[in-house]
C-alpha positions in Angstrom: 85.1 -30.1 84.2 85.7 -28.6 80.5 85.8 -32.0 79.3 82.1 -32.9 80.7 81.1 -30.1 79.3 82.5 -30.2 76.4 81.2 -33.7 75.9 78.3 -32.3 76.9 77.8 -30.3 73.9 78.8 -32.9 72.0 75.8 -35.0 72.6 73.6 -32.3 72.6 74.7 -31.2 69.2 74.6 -34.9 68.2 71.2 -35.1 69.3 70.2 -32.2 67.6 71.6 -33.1 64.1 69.4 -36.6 64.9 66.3 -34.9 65.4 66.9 -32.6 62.6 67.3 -36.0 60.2 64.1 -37.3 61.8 62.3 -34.1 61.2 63.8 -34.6 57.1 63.0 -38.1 56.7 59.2 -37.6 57.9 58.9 -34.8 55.6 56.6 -35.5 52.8 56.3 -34.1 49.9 52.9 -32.2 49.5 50.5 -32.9 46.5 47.6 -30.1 46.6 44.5 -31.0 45.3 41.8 -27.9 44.3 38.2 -28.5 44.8 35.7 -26.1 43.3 32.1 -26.5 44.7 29.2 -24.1 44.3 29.5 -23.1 48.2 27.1 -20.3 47.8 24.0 -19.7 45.8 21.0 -21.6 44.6 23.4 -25.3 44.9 25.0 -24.6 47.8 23.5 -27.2 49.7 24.7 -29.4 47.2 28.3 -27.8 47.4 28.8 -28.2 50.7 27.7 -31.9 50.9 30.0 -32.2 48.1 32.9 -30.7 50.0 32.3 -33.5 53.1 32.4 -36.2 50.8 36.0 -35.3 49.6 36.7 -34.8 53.5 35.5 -38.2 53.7 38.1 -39.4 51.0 40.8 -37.4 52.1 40.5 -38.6 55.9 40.8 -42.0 54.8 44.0 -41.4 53.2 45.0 -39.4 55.8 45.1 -42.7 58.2 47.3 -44.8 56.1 51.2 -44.2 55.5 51.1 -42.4 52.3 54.5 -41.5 50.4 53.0 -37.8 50.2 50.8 -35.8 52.3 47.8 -34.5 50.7 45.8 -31.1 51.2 42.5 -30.2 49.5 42.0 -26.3 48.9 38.3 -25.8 48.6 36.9 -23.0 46.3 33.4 -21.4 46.1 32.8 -21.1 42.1 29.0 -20.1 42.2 28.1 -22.6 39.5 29.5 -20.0 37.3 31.5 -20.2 34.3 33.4 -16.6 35.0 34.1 -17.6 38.2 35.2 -21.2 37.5 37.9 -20.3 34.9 38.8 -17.4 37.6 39.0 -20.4 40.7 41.1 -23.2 38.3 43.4 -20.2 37.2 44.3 -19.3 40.8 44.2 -23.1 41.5 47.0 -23.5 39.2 49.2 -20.1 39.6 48.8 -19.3 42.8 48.4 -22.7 45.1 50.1 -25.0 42.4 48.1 -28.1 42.6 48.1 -31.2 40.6 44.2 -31.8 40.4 41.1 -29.9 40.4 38.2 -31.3 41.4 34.2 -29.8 39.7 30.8 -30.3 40.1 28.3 -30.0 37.2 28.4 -29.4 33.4 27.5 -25.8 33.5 31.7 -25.4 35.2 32.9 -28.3 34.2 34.3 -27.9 30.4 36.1 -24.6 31.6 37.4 -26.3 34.7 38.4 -29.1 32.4 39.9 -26.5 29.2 42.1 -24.3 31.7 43.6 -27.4 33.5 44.2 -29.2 30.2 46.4 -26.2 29.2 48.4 -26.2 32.5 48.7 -30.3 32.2 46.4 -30.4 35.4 44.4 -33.3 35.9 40.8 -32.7 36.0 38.1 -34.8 37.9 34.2 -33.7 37.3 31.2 -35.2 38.0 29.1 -33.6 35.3 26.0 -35.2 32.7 28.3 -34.8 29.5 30.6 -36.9 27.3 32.1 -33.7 25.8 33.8 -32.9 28.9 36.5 -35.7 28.8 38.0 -34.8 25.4 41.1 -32.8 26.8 44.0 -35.4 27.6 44.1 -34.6 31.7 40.2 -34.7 31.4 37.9 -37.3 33.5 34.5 -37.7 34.5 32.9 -39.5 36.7 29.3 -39.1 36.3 26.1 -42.3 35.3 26.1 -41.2 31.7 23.1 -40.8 29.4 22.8 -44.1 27.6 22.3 -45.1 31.4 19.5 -43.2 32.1 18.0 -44.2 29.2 18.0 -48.2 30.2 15.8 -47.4 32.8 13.4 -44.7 31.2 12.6 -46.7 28.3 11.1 -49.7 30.0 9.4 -47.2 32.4 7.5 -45.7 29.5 6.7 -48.7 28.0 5.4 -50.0 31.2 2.9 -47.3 31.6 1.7 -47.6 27.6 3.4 -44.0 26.8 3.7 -43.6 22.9 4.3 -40.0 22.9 6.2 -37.8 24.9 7.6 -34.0 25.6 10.3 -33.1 27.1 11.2 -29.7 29.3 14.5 -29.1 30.2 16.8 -26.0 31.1 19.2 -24.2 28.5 22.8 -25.8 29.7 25.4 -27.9 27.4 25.0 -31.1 29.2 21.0 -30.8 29.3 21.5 -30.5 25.5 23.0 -33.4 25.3 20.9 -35.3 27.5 18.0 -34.2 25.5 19.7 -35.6 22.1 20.4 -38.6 23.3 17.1 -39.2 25.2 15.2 -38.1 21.9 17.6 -40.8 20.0 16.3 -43.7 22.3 13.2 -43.3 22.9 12.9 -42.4 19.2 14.4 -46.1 18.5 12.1 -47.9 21.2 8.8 -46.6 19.5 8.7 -43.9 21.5 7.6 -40.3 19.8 8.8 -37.1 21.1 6.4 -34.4 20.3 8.3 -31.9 21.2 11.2 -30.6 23.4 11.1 -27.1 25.3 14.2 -25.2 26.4 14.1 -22.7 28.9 16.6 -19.7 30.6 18.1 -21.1 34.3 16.6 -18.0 35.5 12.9 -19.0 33.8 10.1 -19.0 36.9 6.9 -19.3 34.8 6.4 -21.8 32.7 2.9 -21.6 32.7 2.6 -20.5 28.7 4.9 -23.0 27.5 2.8 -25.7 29.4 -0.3 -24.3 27.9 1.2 -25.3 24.8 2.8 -28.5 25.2 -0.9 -29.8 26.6 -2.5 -28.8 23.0 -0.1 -31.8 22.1 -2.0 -34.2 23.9 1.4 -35.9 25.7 1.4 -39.3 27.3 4.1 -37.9 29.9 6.1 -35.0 30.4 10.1 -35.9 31.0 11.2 -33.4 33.6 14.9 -32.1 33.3 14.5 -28.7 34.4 17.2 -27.5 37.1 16.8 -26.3 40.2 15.5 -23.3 41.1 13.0 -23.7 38.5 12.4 -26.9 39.3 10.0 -26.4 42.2 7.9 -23.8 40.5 7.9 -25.6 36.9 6.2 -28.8 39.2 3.3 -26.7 40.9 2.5 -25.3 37.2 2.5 -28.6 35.5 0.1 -29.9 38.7 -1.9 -26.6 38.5 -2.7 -26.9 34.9 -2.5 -30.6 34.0 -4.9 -31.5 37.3 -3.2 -35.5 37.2 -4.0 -35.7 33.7 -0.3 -36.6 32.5 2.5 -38.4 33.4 5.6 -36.5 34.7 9.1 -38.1 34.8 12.0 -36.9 36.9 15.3 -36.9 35.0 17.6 -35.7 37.4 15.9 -33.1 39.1 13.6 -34.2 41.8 16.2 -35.6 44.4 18.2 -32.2 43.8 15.5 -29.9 45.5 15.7 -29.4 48.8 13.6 -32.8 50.5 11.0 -30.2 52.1 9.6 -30.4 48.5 9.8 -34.1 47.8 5.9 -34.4 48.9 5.2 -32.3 45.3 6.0 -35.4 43.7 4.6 -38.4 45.4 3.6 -40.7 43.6 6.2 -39.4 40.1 9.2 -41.5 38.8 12.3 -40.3 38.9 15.5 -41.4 36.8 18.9 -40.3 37.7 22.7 -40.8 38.0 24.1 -42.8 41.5 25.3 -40.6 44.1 26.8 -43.8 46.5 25.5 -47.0 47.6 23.7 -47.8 50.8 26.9 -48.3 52.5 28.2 -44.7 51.4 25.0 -42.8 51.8 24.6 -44.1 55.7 28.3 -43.3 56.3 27.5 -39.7 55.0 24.6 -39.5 57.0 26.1 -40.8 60.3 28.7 -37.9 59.5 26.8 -35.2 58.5 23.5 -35.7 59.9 22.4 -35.0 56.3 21.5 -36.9 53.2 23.4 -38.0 50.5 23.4 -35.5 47.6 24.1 -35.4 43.8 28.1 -35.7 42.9 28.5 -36.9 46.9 30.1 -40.7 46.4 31.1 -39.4 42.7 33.9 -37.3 44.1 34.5 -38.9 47.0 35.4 -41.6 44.3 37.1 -38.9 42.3 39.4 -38.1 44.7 40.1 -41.4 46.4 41.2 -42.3 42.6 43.3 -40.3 42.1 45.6 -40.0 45.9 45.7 -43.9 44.7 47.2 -42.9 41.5 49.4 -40.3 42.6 50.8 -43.4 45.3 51.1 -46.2 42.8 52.5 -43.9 40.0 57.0 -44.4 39.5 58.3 -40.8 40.1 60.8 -40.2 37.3 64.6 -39.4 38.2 65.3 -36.0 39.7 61.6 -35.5 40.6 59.7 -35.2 43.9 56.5 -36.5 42.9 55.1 -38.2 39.8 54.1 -36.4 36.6 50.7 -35.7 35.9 51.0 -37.6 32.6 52.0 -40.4 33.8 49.3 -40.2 36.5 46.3 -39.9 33.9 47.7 -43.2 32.6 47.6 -45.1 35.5 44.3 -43.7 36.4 43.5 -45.2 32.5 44.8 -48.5 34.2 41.3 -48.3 37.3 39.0 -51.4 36.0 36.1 -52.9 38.3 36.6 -50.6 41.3 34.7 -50.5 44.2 33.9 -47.5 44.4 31.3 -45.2 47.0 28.5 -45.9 44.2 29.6 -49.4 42.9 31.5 -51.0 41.0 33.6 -48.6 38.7 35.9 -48.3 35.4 37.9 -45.9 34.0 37.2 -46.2 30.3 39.7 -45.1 27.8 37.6 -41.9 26.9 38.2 -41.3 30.3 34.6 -41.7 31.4 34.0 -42.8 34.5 30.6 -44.7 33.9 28.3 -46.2 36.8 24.8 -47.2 36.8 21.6 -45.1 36.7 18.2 -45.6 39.6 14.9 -45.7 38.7 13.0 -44.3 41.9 9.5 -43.4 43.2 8.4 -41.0 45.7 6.6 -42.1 48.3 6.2 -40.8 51.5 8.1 -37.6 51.2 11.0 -39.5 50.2 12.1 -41.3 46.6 12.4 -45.3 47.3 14.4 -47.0 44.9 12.6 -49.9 42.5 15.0 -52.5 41.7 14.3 -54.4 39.1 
């Protein structure tokens, strides 16, 4: 009888240590990936769209036998620049990931400066060049030279010689501005003048005023939301249909109850997924597709790819950062959730721009 039972215990103890091997073989290592979205505020609609598209990614991944498991921490950072260097600080010290993920220009450069420092890699979708210069930097956003191969022809279509632009006071709407300026400049085109206003402006009415003793052809609209809306009914109140106005950006960010302000107006703006991606989205979410939606999807999916086709170096769990960014330099004609992708050696992640019109309530895209 000791003897069964001994044997017994044997096996048990056997099956045991078995299990506890299983247990230790399907045990991944973990690679935490930090996403910082403006969940509340003025873009939180946009930030929460934003944080199903990196579901999205992340559930595809999460059905395929991956050497590492994956886990997104999502971050509300207020589209604020305090806050974002706070979020990617506690990113990095406290939860220890190996990415951050950003939305925007206004967060973007801190977002991508604080995870430089920690040799973090960071992902944006923001309307700047400047943004890549740190080593770990990328960004994956339809750049302004873009834009400007469909604004041009636009203009010259509709016989515009002279223009104005109105756009609000951040870093990459700066830049936008310079390079739109240098283009149109080149093409024949004259810009009049260019008006900057506070993100907090809601009465333009004075500067419009002004800008009509010009005598503009059109108006190029890159004023963010929430002055967007109210800059529009101005413009419409005072000009009567007289000018031209031309989205650059801004129309498909306001909230679509306000897309029948524009009927009939031209927008130009960055891709946020093809049709494929933006029915998927909307079959999930019950919701359209957003600005930055297939960009970080994209963002993401790039770089769980990277992190599973990058050699892990001797003694190490998972592979270094550095060597990730360099086979994320290695990405060329990907199909991506907006297209057909590169990642160039700046580390720009470049991708066509739409020309669109609003009709109906909603902007319909003109493809040319």
């Amino acid at each position: 009888m000791k003897k069964v039972i001994l044997s017994l215990c044997v096996l048990l103890a056997l099956g045991a240590c078995k299990e506890q091997k299983k247990a230790q073989i399907k045990e991944k290592p973990i690679i935490k990936i930090g996403a910082e979205l403006p969940l509340s505020g003025e873009y939180a609609r946009i930030g929460h769209a934003n944080q199903q598209a990196i579901l999205m990614a992340l559930e595809k991944w999460q059905n395929k036998n991956t050497k590492y498991k994956y886990e997104v921490i999502f971050e509300d950072d207020q589209m604020a620049t305090s806050r974002a260097a706070m979020v990617a600080n506690k990113f990095i010290n406290v939860d220890k990931v190996k990415g951050i993920i950003s939305t925007w220009g206004i967060v973007g450069p801190v977002v991508a400066d604080v995870a430089d420092k920690n040799q973090v890699i960071s992902m944006a979708c923001a309307g700047m060049k400047e943004i890549v210069k740190p080593y770990y930097s990328f960004n994956h956003f339809t750049q302004d030279d873009k834009l400007a191969e469909k604004l041009v022809p636009l203009l010259k279509e509709k016989g515009v010689r002279n223009v104005v632009f109105a756009y609000t006071a951040a870093a990459a709407y700066d830049e936008k501005a310079k390079v739109m300026e240098e283009k149109l400049t080149q093409n024949g085109i004259n810009v009049l003048a260019v008006e900057r206003y506070n993100i907090s402006e809601t009465d333009f009415r004075v500067s419009i005023r002004k800008l009509e003793q010009l005598n503009p052809d059109a108006y190029i609209d890159f004023v963010m939301m929430p002055g967007t809306v109210n800059f529009i009914k101005q413009f419409n109140e005072i000009t009567q249909g007289k000018r031209l106005l031309i989205g650059l950006h801004v129309f498909n960010e306001m909230p679509s109850k306000y897309w029948t302000m524009v009927e009939g107006l031209y927008s130009v703006r960055d891709t946020n997924g093809t049709a494929e991606f933006s029915r998927a989205f909307q079959e999930r979410t019950g919701e359209d597709n957003q600005p930055c939606n297939g960009n970080h999807y994209d963002n993401l999916d790039l770089l769980i790819w990277a992190f599973e086709n990058t050699p892990v170096k001797e003694g190490k769990t998972v592979p270094d950062t550095k060597d990730v960014v360099e086979k994320l330099h290695s990405i060329k004609n990907w199909s991506g959730a907006v297209g057909k992708i590169s990642v160039e050696d700046s580390g720009l992640i470049n991708s066509e721009a739409i020309l669109e019109i609003y009709q109906d309530g909603k902007p319909v895209s003109i493809e040319e």
